[in-house]
GUKOL-779376 format. One record per residue: residue in one letter; x, y, z of N, C-alpha, C in turn. Coordinates in nm, 4 decimals. Layout:
<voro aa="A" n_c1="X" n_c2="Y" n_c3="Z" ca_c1="X" ca_c2="Y" ca_c3="Z" c_c1="X" c_c2="Y" c_c3="Z"/>
...
//
This chain:
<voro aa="X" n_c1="-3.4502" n_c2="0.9481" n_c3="-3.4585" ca_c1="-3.3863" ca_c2="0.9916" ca_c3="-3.3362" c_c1="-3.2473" c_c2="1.0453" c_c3="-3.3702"/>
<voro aa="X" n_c1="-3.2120" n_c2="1.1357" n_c3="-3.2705" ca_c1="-3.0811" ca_c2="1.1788" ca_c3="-3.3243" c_c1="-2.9638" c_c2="1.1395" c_c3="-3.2710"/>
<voro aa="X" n_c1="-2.8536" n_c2="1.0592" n_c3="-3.3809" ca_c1="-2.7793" ca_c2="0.9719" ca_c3="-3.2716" c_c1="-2.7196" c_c2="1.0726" c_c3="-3.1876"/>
<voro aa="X" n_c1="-2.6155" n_c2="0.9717" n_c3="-3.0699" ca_c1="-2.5195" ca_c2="1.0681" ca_c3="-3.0456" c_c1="-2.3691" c_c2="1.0558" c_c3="-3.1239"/>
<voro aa="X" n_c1="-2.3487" n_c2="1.1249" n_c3="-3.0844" ca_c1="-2.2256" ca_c2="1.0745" ca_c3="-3.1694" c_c1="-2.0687" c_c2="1.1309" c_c3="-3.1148"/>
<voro aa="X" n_c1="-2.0904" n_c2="1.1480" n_c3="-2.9652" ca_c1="-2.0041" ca_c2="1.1357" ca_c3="-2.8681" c_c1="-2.0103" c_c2="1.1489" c_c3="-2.7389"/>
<voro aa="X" n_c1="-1.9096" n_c2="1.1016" n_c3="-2.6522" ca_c1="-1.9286" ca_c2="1.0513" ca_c3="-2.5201" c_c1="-1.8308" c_c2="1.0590" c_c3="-2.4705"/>
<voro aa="X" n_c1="-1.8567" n_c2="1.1578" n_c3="-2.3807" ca_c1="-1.7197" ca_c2="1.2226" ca_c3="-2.2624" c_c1="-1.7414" c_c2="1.1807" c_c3="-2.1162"/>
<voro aa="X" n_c1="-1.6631" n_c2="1.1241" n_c3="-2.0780" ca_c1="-1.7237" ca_c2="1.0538" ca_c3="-1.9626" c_c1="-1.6229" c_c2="1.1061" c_c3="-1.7965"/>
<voro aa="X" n_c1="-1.6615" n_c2="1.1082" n_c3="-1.7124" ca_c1="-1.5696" ca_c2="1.1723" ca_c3="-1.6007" c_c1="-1.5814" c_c2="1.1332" c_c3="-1.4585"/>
<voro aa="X" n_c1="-1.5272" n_c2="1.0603" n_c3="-1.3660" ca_c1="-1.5188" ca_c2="1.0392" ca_c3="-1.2573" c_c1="-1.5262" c_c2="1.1242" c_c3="-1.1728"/>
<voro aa="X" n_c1="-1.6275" n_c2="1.0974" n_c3="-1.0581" ca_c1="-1.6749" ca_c2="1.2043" ca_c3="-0.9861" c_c1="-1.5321" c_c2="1.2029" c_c3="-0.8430"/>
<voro aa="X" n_c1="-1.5060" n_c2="1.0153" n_c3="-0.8602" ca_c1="-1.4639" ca_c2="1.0280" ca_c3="-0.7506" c_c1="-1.4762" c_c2="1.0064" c_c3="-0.5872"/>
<voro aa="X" n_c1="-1.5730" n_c2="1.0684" n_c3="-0.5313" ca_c1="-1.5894" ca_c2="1.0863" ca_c3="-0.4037" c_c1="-1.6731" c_c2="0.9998" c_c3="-0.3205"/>
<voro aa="X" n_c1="-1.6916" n_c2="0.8900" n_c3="-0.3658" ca_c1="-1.7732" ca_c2="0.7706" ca_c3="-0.2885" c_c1="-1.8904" c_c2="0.7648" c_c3="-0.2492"/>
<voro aa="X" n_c1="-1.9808" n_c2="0.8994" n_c3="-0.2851" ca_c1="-2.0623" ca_c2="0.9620" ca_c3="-0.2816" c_c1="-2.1493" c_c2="0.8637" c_c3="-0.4129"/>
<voro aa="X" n_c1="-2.3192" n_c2="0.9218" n_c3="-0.4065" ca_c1="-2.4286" ca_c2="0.8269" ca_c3="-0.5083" c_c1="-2.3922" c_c2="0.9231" c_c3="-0.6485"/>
<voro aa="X" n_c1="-2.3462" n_c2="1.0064" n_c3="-0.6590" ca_c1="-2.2614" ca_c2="1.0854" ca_c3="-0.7969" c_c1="-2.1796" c_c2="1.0204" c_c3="-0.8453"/>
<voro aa="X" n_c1="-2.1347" n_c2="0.8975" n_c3="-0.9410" ca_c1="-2.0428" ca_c2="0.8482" ca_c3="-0.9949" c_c1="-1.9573" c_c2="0.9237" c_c3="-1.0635"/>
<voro aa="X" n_c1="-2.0545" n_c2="0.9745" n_c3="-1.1596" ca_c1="-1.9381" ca_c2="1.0833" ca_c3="-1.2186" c_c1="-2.0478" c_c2="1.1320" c_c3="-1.3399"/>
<voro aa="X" n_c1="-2.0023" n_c2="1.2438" n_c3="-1.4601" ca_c1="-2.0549" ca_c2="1.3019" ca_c3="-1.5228" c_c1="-2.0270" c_c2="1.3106" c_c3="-1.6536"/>
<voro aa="X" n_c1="-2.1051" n_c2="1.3102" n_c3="-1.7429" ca_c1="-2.1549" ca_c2="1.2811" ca_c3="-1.8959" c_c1="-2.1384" c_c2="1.4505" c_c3="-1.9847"/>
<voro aa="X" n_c1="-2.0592" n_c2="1.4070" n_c3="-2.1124" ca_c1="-2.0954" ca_c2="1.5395" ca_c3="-2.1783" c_c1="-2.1054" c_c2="1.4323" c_c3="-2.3056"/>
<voro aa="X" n_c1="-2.2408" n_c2="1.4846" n_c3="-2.3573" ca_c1="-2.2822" ca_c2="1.4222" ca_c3="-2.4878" c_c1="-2.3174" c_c2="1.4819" c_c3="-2.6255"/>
<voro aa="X" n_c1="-2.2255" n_c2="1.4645" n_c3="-2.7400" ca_c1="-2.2956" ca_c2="1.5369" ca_c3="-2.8770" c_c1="-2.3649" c_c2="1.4864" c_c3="-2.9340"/>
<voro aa="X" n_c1="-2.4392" n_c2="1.5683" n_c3="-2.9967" ca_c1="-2.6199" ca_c2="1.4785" ca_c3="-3.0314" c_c1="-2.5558" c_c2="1.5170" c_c3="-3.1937"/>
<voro aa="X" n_c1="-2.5881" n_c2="1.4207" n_c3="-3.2476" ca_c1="-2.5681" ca_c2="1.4350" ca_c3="-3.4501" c_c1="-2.4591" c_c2="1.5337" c_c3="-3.4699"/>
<voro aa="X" n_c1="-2.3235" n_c2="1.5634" n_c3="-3.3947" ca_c1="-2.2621" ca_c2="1.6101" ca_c3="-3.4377" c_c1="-2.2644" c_c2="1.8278" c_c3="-3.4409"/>
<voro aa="X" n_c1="-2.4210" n_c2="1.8267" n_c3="-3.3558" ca_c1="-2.4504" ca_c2="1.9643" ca_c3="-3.3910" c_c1="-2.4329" c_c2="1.9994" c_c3="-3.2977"/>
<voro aa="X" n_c1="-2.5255" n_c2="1.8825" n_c3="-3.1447" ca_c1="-2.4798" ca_c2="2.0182" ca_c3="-3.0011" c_c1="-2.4249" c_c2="1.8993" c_c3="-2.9052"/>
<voro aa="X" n_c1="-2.3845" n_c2="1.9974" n_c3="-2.8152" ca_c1="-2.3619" ca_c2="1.9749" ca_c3="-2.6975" c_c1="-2.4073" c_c2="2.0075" c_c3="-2.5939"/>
<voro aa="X" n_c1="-2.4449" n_c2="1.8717" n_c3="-2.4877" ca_c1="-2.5404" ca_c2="1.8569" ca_c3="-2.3676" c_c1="-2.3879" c_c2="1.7914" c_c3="-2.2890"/>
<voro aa="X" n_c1="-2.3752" n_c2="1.8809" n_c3="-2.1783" ca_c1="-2.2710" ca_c2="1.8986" ca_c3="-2.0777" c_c1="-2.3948" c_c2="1.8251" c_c3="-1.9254"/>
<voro aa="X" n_c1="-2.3096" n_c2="1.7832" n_c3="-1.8465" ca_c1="-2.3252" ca_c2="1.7594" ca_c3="-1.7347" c_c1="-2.4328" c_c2="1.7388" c_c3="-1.6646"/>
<voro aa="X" n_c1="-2.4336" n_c2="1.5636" n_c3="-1.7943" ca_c1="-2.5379" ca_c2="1.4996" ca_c3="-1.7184" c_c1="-2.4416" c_c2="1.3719" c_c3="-1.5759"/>
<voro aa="X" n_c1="-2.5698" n_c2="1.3458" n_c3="-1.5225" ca_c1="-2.5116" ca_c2="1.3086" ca_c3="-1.3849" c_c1="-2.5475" c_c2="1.1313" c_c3="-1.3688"/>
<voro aa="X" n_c1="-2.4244" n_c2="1.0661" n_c3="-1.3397" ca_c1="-2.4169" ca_c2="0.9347" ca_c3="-1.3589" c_c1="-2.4040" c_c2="0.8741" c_c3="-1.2099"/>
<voro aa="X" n_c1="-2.5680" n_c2="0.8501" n_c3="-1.1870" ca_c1="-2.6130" ca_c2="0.8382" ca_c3="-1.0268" c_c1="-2.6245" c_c2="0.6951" c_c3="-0.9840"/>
<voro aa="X" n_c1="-2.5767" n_c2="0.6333" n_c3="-0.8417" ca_c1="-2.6035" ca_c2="0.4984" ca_c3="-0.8100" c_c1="-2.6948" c_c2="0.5382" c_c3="-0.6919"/>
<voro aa="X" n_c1="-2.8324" n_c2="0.4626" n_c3="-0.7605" ca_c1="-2.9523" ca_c2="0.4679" ca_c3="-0.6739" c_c1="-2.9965" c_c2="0.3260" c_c3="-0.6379"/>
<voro aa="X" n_c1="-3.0781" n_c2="0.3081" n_c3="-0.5504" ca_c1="-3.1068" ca_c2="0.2122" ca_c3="-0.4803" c_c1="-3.1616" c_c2="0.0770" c_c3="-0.6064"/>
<voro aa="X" n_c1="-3.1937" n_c2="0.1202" n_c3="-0.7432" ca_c1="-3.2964" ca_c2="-0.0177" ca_c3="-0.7727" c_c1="-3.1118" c_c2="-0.0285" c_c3="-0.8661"/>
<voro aa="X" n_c1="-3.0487" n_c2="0.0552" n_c3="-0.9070" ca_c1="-2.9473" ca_c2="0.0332" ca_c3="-1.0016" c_c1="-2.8914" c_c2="0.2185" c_c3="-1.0968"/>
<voro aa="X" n_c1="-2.7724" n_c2="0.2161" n_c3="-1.1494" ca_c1="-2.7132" ca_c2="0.3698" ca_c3="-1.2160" c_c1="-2.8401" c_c2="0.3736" c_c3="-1.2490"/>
<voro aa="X" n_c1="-2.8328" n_c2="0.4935" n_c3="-1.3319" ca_c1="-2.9164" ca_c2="0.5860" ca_c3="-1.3653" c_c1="-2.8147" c_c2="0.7041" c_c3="-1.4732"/>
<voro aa="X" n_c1="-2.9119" n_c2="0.7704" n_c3="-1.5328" ca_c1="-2.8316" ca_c2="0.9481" ca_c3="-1.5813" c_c1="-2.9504" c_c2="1.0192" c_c3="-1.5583"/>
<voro aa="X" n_c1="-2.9312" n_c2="1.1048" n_c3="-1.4534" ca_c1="-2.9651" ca_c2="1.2436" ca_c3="-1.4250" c_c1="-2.9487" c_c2="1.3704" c_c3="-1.5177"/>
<voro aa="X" n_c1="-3.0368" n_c2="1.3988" n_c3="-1.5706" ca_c1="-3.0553" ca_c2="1.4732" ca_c3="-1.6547" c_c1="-2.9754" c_c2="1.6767" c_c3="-1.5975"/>
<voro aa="X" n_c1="-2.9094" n_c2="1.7023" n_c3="-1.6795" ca_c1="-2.8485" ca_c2="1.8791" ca_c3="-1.6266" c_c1="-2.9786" c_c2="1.9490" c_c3="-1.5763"/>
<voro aa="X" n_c1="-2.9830" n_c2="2.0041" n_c3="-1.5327" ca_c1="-3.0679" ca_c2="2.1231" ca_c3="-1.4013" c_c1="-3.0320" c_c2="2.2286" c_c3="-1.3535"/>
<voro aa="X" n_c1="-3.1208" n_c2="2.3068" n_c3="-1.3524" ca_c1="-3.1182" ca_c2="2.4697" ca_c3="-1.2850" c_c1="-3.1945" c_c2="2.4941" c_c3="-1.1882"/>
<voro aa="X" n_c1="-3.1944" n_c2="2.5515" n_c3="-1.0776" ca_c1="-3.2837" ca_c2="2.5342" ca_c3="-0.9757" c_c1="-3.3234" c_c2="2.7069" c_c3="-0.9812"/>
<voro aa="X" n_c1="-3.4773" n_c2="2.6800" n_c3="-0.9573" ca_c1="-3.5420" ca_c2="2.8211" ca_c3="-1.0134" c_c1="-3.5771" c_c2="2.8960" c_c3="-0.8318"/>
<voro aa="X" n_c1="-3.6581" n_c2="2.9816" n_c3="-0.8831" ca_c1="-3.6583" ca_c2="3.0499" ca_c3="-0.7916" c_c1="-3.7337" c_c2="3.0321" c_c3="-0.6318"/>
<voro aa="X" n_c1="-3.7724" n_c2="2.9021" n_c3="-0.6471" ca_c1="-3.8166" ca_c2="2.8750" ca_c3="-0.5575" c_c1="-3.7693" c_c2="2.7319" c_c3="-0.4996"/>
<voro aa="X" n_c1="-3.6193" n_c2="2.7005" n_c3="-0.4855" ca_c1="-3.5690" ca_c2="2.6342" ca_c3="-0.4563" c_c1="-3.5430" c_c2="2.4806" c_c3="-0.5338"/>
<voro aa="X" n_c1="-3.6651" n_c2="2.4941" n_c3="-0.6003" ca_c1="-3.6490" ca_c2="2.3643" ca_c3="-0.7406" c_c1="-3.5935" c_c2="2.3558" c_c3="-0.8078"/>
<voro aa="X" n_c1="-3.5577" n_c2="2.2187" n_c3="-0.8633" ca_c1="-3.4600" ca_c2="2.1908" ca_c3="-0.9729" c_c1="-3.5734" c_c2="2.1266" c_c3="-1.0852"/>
<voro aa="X" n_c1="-3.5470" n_c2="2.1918" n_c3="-1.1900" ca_c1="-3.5658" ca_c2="2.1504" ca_c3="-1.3025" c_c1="-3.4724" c_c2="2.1720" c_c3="-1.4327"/>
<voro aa="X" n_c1="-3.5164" n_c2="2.0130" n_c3="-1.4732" ca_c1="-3.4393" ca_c2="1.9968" ca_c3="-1.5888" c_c1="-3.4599" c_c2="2.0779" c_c3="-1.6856"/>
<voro aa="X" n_c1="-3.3092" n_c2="2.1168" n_c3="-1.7753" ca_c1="-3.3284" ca_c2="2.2083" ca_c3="-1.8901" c_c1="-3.2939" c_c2="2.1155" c_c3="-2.0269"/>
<voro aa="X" n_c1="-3.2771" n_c2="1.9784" n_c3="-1.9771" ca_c1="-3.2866" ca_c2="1.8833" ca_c3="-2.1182" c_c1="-3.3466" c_c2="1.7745" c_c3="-2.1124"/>
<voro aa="X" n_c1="-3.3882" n_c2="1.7292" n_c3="-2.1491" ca_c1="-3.4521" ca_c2="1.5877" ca_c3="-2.1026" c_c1="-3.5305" c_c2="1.5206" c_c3="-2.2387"/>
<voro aa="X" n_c1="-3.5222" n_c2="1.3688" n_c3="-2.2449" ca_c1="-3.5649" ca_c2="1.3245" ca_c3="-2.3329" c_c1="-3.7000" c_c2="1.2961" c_c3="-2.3378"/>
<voro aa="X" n_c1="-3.8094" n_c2="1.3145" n_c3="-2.4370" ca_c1="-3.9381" ca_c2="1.2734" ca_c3="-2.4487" c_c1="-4.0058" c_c2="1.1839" c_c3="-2.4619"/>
<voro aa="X" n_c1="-3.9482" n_c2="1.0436" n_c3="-2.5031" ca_c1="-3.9670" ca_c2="0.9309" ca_c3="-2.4966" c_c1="-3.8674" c_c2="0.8352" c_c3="-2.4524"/>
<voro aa="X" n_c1="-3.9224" n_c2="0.7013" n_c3="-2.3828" ca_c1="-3.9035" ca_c2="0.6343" ca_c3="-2.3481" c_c1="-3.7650" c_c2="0.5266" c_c3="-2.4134"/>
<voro aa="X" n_c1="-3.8301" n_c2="0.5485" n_c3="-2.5958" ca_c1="-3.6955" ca_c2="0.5106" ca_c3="-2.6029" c_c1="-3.5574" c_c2="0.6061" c_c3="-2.6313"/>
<voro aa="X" n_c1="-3.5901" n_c2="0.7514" n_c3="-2.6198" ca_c1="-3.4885" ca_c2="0.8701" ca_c3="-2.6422" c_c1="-3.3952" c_c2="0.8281" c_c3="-2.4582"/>
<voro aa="X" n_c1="-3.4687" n_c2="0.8261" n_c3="-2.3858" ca_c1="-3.4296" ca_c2="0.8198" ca_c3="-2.2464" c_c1="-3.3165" c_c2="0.6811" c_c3="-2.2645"/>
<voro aa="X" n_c1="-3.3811" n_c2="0.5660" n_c3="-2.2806" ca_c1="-3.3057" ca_c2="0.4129" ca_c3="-2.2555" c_c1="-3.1796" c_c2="0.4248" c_c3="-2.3764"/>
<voro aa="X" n_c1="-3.2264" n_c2="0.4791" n_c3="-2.4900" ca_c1="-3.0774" ca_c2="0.4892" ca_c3="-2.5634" c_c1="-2.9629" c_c2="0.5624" c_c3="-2.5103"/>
<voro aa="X" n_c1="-2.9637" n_c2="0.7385" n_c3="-2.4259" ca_c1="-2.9053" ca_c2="0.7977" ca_c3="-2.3631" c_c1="-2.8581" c_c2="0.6875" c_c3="-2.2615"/>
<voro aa="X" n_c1="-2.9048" n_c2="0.6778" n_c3="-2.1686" ca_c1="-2.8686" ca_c2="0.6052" ca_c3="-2.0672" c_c1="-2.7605" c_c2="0.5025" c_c3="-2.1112"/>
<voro aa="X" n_c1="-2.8169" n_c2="0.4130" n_c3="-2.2025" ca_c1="-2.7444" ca_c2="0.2920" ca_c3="-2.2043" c_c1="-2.6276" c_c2="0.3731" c_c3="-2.2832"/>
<voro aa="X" n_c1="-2.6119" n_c2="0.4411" n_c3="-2.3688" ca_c1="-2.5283" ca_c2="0.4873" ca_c3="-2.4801" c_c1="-2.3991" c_c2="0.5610" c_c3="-2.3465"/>
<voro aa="X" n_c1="-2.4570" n_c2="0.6300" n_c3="-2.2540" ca_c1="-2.3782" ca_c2="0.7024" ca_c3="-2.1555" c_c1="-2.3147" c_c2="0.6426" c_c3="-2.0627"/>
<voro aa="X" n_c1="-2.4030" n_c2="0.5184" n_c3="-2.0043" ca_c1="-2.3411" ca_c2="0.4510" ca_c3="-1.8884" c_c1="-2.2458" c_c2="0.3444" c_c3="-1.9674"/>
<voro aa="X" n_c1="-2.2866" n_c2="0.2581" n_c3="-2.1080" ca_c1="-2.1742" ca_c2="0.2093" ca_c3="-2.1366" c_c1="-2.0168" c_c2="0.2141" c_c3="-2.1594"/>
<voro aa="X" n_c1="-2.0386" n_c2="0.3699" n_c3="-2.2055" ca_c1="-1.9722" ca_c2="0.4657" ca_c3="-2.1936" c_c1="-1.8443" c_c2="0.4745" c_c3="-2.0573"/>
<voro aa="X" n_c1="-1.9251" n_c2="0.5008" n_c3="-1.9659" ca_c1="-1.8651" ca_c2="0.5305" ca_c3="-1.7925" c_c1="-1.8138" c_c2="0.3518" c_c3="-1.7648"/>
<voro aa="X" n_c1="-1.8717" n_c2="0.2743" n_c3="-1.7896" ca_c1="-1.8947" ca_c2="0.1037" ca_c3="-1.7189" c_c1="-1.7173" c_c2="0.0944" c_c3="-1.8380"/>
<voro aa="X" n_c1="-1.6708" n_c2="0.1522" n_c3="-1.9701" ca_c1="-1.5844" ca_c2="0.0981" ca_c3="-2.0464" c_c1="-1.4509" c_c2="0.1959" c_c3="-1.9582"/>
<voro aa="X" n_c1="-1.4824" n_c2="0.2982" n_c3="-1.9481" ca_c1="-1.3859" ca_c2="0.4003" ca_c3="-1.8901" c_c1="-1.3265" c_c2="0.3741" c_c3="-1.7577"/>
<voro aa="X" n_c1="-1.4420" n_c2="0.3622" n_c3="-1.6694" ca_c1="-1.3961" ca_c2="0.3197" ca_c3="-1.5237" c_c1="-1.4816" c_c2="0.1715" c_c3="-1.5137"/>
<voro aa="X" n_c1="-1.4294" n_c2="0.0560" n_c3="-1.5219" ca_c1="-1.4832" ca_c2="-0.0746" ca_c3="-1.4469" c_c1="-1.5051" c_c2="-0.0711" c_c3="-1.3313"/>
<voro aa="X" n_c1="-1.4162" n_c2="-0.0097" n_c3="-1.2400" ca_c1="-1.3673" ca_c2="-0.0678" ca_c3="-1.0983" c_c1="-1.5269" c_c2="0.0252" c_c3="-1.0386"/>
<voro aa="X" n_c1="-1.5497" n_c2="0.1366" n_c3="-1.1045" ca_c1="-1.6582" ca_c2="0.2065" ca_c3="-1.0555" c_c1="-1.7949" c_c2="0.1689" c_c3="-1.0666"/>
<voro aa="X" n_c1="-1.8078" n_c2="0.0854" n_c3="-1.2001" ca_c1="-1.9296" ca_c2="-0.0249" ca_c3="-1.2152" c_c1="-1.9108" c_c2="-0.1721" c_c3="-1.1678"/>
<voro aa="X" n_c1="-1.8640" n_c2="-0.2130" n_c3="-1.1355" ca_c1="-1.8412" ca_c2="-0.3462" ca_c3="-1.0680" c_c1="-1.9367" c_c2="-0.3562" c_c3="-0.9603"/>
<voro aa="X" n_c1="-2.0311" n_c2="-0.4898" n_c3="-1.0337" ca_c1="-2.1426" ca_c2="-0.5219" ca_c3="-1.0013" c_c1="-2.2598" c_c2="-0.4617" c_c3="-0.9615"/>
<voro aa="X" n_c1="-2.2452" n_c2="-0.3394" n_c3="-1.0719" ca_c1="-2.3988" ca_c2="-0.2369" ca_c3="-1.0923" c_c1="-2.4473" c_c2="-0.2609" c_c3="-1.2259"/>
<voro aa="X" n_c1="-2.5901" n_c2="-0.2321" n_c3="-1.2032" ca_c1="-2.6892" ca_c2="-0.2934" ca_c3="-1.3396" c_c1="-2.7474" c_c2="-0.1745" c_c3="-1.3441"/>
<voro aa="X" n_c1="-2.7652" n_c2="-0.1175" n_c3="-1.4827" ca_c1="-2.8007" ca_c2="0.0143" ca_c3="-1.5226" c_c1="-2.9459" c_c2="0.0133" c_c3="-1.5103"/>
<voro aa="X" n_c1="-3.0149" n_c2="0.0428" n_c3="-1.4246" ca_c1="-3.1595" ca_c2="0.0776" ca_c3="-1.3399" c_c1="-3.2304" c_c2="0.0874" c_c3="-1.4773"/>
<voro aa="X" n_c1="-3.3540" n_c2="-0.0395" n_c3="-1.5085" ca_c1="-3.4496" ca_c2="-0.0111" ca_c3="-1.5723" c_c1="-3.4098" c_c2="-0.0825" c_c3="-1.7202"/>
<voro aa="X" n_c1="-3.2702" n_c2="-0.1300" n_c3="-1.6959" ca_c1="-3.2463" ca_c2="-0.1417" ca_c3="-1.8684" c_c1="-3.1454" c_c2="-0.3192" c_c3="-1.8542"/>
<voro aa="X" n_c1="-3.1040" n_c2="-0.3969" n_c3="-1.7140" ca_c1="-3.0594" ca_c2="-0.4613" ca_c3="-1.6892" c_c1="-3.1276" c_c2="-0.5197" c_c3="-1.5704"/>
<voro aa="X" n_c1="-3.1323" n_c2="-0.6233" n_c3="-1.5533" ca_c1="-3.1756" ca_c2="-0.6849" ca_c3="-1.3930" c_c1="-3.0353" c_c2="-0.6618" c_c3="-1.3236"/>
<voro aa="X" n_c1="-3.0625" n_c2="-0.6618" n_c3="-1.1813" ca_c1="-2.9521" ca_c2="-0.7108" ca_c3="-1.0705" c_c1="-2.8833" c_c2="-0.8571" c_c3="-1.0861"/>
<voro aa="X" n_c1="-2.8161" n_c2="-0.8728" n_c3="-1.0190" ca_c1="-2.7635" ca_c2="-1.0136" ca_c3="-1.0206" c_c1="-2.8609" c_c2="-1.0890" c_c3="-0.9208"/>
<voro aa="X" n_c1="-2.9499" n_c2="-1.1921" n_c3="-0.9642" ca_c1="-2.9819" ca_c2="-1.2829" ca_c3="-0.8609" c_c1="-3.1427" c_c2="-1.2305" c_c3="-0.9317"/>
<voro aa="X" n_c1="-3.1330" n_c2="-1.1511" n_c3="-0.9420" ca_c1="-3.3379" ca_c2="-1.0682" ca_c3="-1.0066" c_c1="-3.3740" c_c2="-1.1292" c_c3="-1.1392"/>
<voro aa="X" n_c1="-3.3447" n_c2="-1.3127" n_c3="-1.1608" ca_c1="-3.3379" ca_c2="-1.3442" ca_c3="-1.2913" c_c1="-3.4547" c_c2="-1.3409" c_c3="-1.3386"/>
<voro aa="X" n_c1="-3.5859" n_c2="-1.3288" n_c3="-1.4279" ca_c1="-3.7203" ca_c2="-1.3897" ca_c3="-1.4858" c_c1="-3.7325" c_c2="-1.5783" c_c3="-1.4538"/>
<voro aa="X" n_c1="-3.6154" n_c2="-1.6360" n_c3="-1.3952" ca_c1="-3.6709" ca_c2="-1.7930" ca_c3="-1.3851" c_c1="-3.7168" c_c2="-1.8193" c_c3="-1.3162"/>
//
């Protein structure tokens, strides 16, 4: 897999389910700009960058192919945002990769 090997992280701000937005370098070679650091109902998330084509759809123009390419991004990005801004993760669990508080397995 290819690490990343940086993490730009940015406050959206506006109180809105957009927390804020991700620019990530993969092994040092590229750069993937403005992915989207979303608070959805089960827990964050990263929203992958998008172009909306000609028929009003959005589709992604990057996206990871496996399962664990996806959970490393994520966690690698939101730890990222959760070290930068606290006050903006305070008491959110990164959807799919953390339980909620109280959602224990006991």
């Amino acid at each position: 897999m290819v690490p990343i090997t940086k993490t730009q992280v940015y406050a959206r701000g506006d109180g809105k389910n957009t927390l804020g937005y991700a620019h990530i370098t993969l092994g040092d070679t590229f750069v993937v700009k403005n992915l989207r650091i979303v608070k959805g109902k089960k827990g964050v998330f990263v929203g992958m960058p998008s172009n909306r084509n000609r028929r009003g759809e959005y589709i992604d123009i990057f996206f990871p192919i496996s399962q664990e390419a996806r959970d490393y991004l994520t966690r690698t990005v939101i730890e990222s945002f959760r070290k930068e801004f606290p006050q903006l993760m305070e008491g959110l669990t990164i959807y799919g990769l953390e339980e909620p508080p109280g959602e224990g397995k006991g």
